[in-house]
N, C-alpha and C positions, 0 to 999 in steps of 0.2 A: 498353652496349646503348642503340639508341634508339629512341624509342617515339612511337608516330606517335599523334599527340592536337589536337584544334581548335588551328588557330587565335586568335590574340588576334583579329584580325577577324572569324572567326568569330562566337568567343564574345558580340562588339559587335553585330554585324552581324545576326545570329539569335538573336538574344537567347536565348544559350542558358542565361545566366544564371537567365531564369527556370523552364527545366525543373528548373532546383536549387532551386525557393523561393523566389529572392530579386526582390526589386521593383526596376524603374529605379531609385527614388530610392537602395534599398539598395546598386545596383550602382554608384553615382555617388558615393556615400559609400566604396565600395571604394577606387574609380579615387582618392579626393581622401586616404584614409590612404596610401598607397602612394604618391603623388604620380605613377600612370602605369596604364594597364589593367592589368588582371590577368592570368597565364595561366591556361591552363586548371586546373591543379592548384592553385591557388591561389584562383580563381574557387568550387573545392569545397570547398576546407579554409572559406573562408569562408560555405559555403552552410548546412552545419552548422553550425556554431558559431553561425551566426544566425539558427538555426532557434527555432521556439516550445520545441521539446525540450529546447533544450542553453541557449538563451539567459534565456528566458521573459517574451521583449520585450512580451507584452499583460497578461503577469501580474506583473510585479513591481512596479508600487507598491501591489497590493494586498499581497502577503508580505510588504512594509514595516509592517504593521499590526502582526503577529502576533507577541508578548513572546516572546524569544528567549532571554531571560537569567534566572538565578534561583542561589537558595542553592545547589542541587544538577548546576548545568548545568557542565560541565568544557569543553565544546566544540558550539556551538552548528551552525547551517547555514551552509556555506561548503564545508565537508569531505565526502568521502564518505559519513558518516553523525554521529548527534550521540552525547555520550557525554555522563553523568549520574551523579553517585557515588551509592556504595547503601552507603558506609563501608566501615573498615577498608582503607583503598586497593585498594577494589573500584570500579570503574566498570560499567555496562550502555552496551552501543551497538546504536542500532536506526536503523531507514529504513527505508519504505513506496518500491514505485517499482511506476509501472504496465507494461504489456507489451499494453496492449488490442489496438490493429492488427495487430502480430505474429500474434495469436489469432486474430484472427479471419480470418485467412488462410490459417494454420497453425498450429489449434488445440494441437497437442501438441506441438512446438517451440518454438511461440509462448510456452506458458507454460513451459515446461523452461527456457529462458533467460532467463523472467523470474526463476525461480528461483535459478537458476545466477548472473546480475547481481548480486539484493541478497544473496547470500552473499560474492560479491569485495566489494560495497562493505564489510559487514563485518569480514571478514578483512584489505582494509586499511590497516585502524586499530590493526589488529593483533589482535581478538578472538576469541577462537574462540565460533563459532555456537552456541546451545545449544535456542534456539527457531525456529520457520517459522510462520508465519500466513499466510491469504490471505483477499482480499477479493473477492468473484464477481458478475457481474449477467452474466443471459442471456436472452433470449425465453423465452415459455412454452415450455414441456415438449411440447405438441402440436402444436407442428411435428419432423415430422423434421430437418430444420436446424439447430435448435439443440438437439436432443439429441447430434446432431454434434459440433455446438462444447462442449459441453456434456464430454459423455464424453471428447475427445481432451482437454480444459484441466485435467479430473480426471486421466487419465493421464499427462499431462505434467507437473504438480506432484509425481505421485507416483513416479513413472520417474526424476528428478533429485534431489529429497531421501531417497528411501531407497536411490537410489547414493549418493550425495556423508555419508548417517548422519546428518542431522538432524532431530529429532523434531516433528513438525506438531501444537501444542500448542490451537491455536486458528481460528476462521475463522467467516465469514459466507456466505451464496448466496442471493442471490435470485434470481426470476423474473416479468420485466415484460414486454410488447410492448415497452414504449419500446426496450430494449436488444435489439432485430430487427434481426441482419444488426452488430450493433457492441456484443459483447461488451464488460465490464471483467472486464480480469484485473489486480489489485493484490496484489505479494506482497510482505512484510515478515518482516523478520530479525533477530533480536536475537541478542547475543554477552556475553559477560563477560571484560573487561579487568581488569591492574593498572595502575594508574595511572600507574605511569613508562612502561611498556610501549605509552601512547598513540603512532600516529604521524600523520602530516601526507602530504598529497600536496604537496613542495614538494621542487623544484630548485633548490641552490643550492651554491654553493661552485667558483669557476671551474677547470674542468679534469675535475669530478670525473664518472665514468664514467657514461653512462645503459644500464641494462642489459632489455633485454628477456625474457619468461619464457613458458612456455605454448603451446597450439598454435601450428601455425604459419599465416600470415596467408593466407588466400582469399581469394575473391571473392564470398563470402558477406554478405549485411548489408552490403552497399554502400549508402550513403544511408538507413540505418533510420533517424535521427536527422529527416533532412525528409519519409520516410515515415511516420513518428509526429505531424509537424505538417501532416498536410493530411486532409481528408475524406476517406473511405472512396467509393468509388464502381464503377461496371461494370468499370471498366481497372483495380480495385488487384490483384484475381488475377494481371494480367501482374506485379506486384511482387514477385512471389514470394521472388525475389531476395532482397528487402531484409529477408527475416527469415533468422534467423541461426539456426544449427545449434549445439546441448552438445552435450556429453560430458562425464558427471560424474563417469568414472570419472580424467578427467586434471584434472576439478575439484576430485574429492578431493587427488588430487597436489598440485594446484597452494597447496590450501589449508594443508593439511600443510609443505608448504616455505614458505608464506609465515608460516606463523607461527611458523617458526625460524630465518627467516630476519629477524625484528623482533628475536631476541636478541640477532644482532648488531651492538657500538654502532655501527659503521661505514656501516650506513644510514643515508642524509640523509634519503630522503621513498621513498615509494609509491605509487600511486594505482592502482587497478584500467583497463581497458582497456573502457569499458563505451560508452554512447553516443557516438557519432564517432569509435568506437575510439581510435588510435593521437594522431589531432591533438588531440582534446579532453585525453587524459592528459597528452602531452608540454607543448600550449599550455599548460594551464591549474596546471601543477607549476614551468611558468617562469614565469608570470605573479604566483601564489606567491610565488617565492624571489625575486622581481625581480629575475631573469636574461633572459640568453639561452640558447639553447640549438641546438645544431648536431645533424642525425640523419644519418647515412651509409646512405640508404635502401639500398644491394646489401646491407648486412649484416643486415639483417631476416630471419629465417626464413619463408620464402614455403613454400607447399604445391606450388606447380608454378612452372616458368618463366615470364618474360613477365609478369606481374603488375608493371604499370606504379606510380611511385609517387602518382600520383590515387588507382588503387585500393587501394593498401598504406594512403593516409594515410584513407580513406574507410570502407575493411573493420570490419565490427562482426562478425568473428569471435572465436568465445568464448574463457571459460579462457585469460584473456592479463592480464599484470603489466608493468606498467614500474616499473624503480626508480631512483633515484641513489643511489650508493655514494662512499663516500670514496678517493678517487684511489690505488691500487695496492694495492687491496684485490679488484678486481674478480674475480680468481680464486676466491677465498674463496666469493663468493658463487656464479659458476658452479661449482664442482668441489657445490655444495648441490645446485644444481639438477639435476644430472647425476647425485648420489646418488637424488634423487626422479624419474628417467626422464624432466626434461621439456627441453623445448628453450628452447634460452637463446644468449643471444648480447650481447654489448657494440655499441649501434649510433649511440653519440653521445657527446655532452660536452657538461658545463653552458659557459656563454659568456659575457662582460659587455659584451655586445653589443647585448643588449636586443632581439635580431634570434631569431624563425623561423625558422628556415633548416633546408633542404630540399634535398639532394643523392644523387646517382647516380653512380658515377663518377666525380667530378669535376664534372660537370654541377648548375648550380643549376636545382633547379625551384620552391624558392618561396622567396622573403626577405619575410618579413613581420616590421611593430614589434609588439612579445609584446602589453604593455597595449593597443593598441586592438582587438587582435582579442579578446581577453577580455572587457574593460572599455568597450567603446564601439559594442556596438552598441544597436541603437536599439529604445527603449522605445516604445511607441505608450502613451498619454492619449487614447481616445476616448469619443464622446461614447454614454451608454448609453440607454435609455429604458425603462422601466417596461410589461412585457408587459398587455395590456387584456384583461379576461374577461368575460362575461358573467351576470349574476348565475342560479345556479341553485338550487331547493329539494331541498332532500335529506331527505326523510322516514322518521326510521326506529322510530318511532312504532308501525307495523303489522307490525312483522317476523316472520317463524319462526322462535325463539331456537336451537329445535333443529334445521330443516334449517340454520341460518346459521351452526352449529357444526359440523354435519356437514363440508360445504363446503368452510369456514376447514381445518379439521383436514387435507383432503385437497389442501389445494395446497401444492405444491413447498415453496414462499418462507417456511410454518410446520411443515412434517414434520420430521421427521427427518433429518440431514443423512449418515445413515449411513452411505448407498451410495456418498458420496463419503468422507468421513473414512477407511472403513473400506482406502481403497485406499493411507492413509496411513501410513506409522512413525510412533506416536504416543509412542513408551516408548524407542527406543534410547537411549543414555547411559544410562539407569536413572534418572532425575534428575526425570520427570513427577508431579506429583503429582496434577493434575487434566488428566483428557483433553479433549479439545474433544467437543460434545455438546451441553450444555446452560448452564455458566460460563465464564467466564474462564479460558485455559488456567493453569497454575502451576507452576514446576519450581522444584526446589531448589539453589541455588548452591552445588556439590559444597565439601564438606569443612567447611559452616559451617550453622548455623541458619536461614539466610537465606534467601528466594525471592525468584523472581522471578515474577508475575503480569502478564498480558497481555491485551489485547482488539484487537480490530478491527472496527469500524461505521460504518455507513451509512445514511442515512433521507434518501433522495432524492425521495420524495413527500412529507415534510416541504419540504425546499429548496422545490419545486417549489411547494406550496402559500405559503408567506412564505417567501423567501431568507433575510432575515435573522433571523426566528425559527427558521426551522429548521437556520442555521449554527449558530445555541446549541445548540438540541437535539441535534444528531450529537457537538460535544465532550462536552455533559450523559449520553448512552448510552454514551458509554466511561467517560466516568467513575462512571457508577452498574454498572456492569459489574465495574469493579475492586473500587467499594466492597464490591460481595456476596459476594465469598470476601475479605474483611478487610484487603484490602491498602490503605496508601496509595499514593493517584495520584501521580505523579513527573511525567514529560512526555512531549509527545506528537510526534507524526511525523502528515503527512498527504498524501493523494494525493487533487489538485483536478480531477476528471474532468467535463469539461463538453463542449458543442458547441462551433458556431466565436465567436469572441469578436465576430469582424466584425460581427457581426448586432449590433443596440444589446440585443434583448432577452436575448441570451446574456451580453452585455456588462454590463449590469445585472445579473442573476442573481450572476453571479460579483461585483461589487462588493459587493451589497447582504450574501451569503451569508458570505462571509469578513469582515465587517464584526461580523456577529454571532459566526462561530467566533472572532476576537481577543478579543472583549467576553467571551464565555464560558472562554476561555484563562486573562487576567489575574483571572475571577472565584472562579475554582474552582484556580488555581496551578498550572496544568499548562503551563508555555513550549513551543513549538514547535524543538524542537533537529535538524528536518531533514524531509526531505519533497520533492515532485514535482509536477508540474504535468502534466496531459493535458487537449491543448486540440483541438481539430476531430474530436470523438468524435462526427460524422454518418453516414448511412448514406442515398445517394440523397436529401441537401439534410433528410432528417431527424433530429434531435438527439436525444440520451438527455437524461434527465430530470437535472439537475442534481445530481451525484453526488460531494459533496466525502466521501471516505473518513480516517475518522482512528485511526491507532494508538496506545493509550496502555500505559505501562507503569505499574506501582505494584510496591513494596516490601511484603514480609513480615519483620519484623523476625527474629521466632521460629515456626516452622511447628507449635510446639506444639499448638495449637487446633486444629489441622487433622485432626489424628488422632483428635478425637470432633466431625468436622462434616457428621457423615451423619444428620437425620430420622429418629428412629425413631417407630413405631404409639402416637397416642395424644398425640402432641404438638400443642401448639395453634399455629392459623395465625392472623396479624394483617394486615391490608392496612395498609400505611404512606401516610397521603397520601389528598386527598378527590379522588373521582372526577368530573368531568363530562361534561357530554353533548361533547367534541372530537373528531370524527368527521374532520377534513378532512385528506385525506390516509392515513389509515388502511386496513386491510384491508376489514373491514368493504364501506367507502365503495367501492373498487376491484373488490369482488365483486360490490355492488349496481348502481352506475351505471359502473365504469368511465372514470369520469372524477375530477377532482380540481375542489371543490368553491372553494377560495382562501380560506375562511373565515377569522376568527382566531381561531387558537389560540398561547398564550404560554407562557412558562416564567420562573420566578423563581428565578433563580441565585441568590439569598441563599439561599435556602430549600433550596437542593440542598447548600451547603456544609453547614450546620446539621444537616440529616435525615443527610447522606451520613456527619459526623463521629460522630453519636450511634450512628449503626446500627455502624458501622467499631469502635466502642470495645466494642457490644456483644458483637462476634462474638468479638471478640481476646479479652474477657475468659470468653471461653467460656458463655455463658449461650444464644447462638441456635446452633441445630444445622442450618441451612441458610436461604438468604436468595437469594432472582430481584429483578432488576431488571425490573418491566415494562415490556413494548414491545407486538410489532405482535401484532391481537388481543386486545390487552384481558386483563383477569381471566379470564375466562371459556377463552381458551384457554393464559396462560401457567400455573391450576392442572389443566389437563387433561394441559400437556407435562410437568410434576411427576409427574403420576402416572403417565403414559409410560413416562417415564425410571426413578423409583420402583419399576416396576410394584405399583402399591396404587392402595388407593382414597382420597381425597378427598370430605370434605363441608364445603361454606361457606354461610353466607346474608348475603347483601351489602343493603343500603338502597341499593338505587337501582332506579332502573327498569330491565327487560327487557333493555332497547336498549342500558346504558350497561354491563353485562358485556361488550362488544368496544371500549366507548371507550378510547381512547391516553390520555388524559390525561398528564403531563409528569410528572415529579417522585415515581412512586409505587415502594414495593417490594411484594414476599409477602415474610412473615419466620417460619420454623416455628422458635418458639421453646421450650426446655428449661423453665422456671419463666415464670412471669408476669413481665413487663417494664412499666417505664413509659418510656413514647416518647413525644413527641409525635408529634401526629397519627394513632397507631396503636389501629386498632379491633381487637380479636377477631371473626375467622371463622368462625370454623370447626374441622378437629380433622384431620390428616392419618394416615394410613393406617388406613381405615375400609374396610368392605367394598366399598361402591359409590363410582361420583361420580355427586355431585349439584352444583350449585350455584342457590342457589335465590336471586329478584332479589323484589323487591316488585311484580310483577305477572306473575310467571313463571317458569319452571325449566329449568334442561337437566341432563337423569338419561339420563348413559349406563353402560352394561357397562362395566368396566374392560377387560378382552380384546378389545372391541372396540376402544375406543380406541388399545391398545398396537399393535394388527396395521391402524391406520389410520396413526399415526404414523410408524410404523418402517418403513411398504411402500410408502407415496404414490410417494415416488421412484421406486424401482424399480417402481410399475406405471405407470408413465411414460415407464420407459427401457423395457419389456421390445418396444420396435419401435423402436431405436434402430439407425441403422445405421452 
């Protein structure tokens, strides 16, 4: 068959080059590895691959920062996802990966696939999935638009993991203007391996068969990979295209066969079928095994005819595996797939050729060397510059303690998060121990004592306010998150969602903000074993506010404790940690001025290991019967979501002024302890489940109804969605 496509002149000539992404100088760098222009298929294999998505040429010497290695790390960033021992040759495998543009295009696809992705990455590795978390920012609730986006990203998260049976243990949502028109959708996956059972994305062993798995290839998600690195603007609707269609009912197939199909030894390597589809997997599994690798594009399983190979190698159609198997074994592995309904086909051979290669019949359409297209594209070093503000006072000195809790309680980004959770599986496997809500999710590692504990956070009005103090702070919020259901922290995964880097001041943000997430990494011992980069998160030349998302995991040795760590009436409450007036960035701040202040506020990582160890030993030894980590909001409303959640009442009286019941301060917990403790830093409160809430400050109080509170918490949302369309 042949297949009428540009021009090499063209492609020169009209620089068609750059409707793919790439810049003259990058297309000149093409023409000088090749030693000749490129054709057109090959001009695309390399537009992806050296896109921001798949490359991360503006962000990778800052990743270079981030401690990668540790006692418990088994397989760090390289791989599909990182894996981590939890003992007994037990491993945990997680990865955050974002899906934002997808979304915000095509809100309920957009996220179904994001879903559907970080569960292939998972799987593999050979794991099977056992947790879901996701990471959300939307515009306010009062526009109808992003109640849109809003509703379709909740039903697409929920539409794919309670088809595909995996439990949604945990998660985050907020609601900013900044994210108007340029959603974050970040969804994260964790699995439990044994340890031999790890595999690799790697091609090697000359001759030996490359087998494909899963739907079959469209014309879908053509170019997702450089429509995920470019701004969002009037024409991205005509993009449509480039988001990609699940089905997770042949996701579950596919996952089911892939992970018995890691029993057998005869597989070399793996890799999911996820960004740049088909070229990213095969390239990057030979660049790996430092081979070559040959594909015989007619033997692809295509959906319809005519499907050229630009768009077979281009397609980011879902629910797709490549494997390499050992040389005359390859039935073995089809007669699997053909047992689990999916389609499969043999459509290459590994090569020691160190060559790409790309044929149809006979016909060559791309010969490319493996390592440069991997390994050489180009990093941009530029130069950033420190964004200039103007000094403003923020006075909160005068405030209404109680309408400024009313208020708090009734916006989206501190409610309830029910009316989304609720559309989640949070219990299949039977394995949940804490649902998402208001902790850390928890499940239990079937058949052992063991858990696994989970978080995922964000504080992008911190970034925004100091990049590099509020990099600390976002690893510090995962990790005081695991500490409060008793886990220790292990390591993390993160997804670096910002605007375009071009800009010096975006360009800085990201330098300065990651500079602080490594420093708080190696402080607190959580290495970064895998993660994502989303860069040109603008909407019409406007950025989202600096939004590095981090996922961390922590170990439960024994879930013994667990089973008396419910608060009961009459136990006392301690605040851990002295409060100050740090307003900037906060809720508070946001309700009042709507704007962010740039003040400084700090955090002392010695101080987090120290408090976070003491509190961790108390819980495990069973003496605290529940423990919050606070965040946005302040005291003031994270004892009013206790008693929410509780439904009870709360009474506390705090020494500080009025004002500073909503301060963030860094570094604090609530801890409703069984007997009396000695902590440092920890004052007695107050007394939990009392008739009323009160909390009373030194020059002021907010005493409200419990019932009222409960039917504020738990309804914000839905009286927000109820003119969604």
């Amino acid at each position: 068959m042949k297949f009428l496509e540009p021009t090499i002149e063209d492609i020169k000539n009209n620089r068609l080059y750059a409707d793919m992404g790439l810049s003259d100088a990058e297309y000149d760098k093409v023409c000088e590895i090749l030693g000749r222009q490129p054709n057109y298929t090959e001009i695309g294999i390399f537009s992806v691959m050296w896109s921001e998505h798949c490359s991360y040429k503006h962000s990778k010497p800052f990743l270079k920062q981030f401690p990668v290695t540790g006692e418990r790390v088994l397989m760090g960033p390289g791989e599909g996802a990182g894996v981590v021992d939890i003992g007994d040759n037990q491993a945990v495998v997680f990865k955050v990966e974002s899906h934002n543009h997808p979304s915000a295009i095509e809100p309920y696809q957009g996220a179904a696939t994001g879903v559907g992705g970080i569960v292939r990455d998972i799987v593999s590795i050979g794991a099977r999935p056992v947790q879901l978390l996701n990471s959300l920012r939307f515009g306010e609730l009062d526009s109808k638009q992003n109640q849109r986006l809003f509703s379709g990203v909740v039903a697409g998260i929920g539409g794919y993991g309670n088809c595909i049976g995996i439990p949604a243990v945990a998660g985050e949502i907020e609601f900013d203007s900044q994210y108007d028109g340029n959603p974050l959708v970040n969804a994260m996956c964790i699995g439990v391996i044994d340890h031999d059972k790890i595999q690799k994305g790697t091609a090697k062993g000359v001759g030996n068969p490359v087998i494909y798995v899963g739907l079959k290839t469209g014309r879908d998600g053509i170019h997702g990979a450089t429509f995920a690195s470019e701004e969002l603007n009037e024409e991205s609707e005509s993009k449509r295209p480039s988001v990609q269609i699940g089905d997770p009912f042949v996701g579950k197939k596919l996952m089911e066969a892939t992970l018995e199909a890691i029993t057998y030894p005869e597989l070399v390597g793996i890799q999911d079928m996820g960004a740049a589809g088909l070229t990213s997997s095969s390239s990057e599994m030979a660049a790996k095994g430092e081979s070559g690798i040959h594909l015989h594009l007619e033997k692809v399983p295509t959906r319809e005819p005519g499907i050229s190979p630009y768009e077979m190698m281009l397609s980011e159609t879902q629910e797709r595996m490549l494997l390499v198997v050992e040389k005359g074994t390859e039935q073995k592995f089809l007669d699997l797939f053909d047992h689990h309904e999916l389609d499969s086909a043999v459509i290459g051979e590994v090569t020691d050729t160190d060559r790409f290669v790309l044929s149809y019949d006979g016909e060559v359409y791309a010969d490319i060397p493996v390592q440069p297209l991997s390994d050489e594209a180009p990093v941009y070093v530029l130069e950033g510059k420190a964004a200039e503000y103007k000094a403003v006072d923020h006075n909160y000195s005068a405030i209404d303690a109680k309408d400024i809790f009313t208020r708090l309680m009734n916006h989206p980004t501190i409610a309830s998060k029910t009316w989304a959770y609720s559309q989640y599986d949070q219990q299949v496997g039977a394995n949940t121990i804490i649902k998402p809500g208001l902790s850390a999710g928890v499940t239990r590692v079937e058949g052992t004592t063991k858990a696994i504990a989970s978080t995922i956070d964000g504080e992008a009005r911190y970034v925004f306010n100091n990049p590099y103090e509020g990099g600390k702070m976002v690893v510090a919020e995962a990790y005081r998150n695991l500490i409060a259901v008793g886990s220790l922290p292990l390591a993390m995964t993160d997804c670096l969602n910002y605007g375009n880097p071009e800009k010096p001041e975006i360009y800085q943000q990201l330098a300065d903000s990651t500079r602080g997430m490594a420093e708080a990494c190696a402080a607190l011992n959580t290495p970064v074993v895998s993660g994502n980069v989303s860069l040109y998160n603008e909407t019409k030349g406007e950025a989202i506010f600096p939004t590095p998302v981090v996922g961390m995991v922590g170990l439960i040795e024994d879930i013994e404790y667990l089973r008396d760590f419910t608060p009961v009436e009459g136990e006392a409450l301690y605040l851990v940690g002295e409060t100050q007036a740090d307003f900037s960035g906060s809720q508070i701040e946001k309700l009042l001025f709507n704007e962010v202040a740039h003040e400084e506020v700090k955090i002392d990582l010695d101080t987090e290991v120290k408090r976070g160890e003491a509190i961790r030993q108390l819980i495990t030894s069973g003496k605290l019967s529940h423990v919050q980590a606070l965040g946005k909001g302040g005291i003031a409303i994270k004892l009013a979501q206790m008693a929410a959640y509780f439904e009870t009442g709360i009474e506390a009286e705090i020494d500080v002024p009025v004002e500073q019941l909503f301060s963030e301060t860094q570094g604090r917990y609530i801890v409703i302890a069984k007997e009396t403790i000695e902590l440092a830093d920890a004052v007695k409160i107050g007394t939990f489940g009392t008739q009323g809430f009160k909390v009373e400050a030194n020059n002021g109080s907010i005493e409200e109804d419990v019932d009222s509170i409960i039917r504020t918490w738990r309804g914000a949302i839905g009286q927000c969605m109820t003119s969604a369309v």
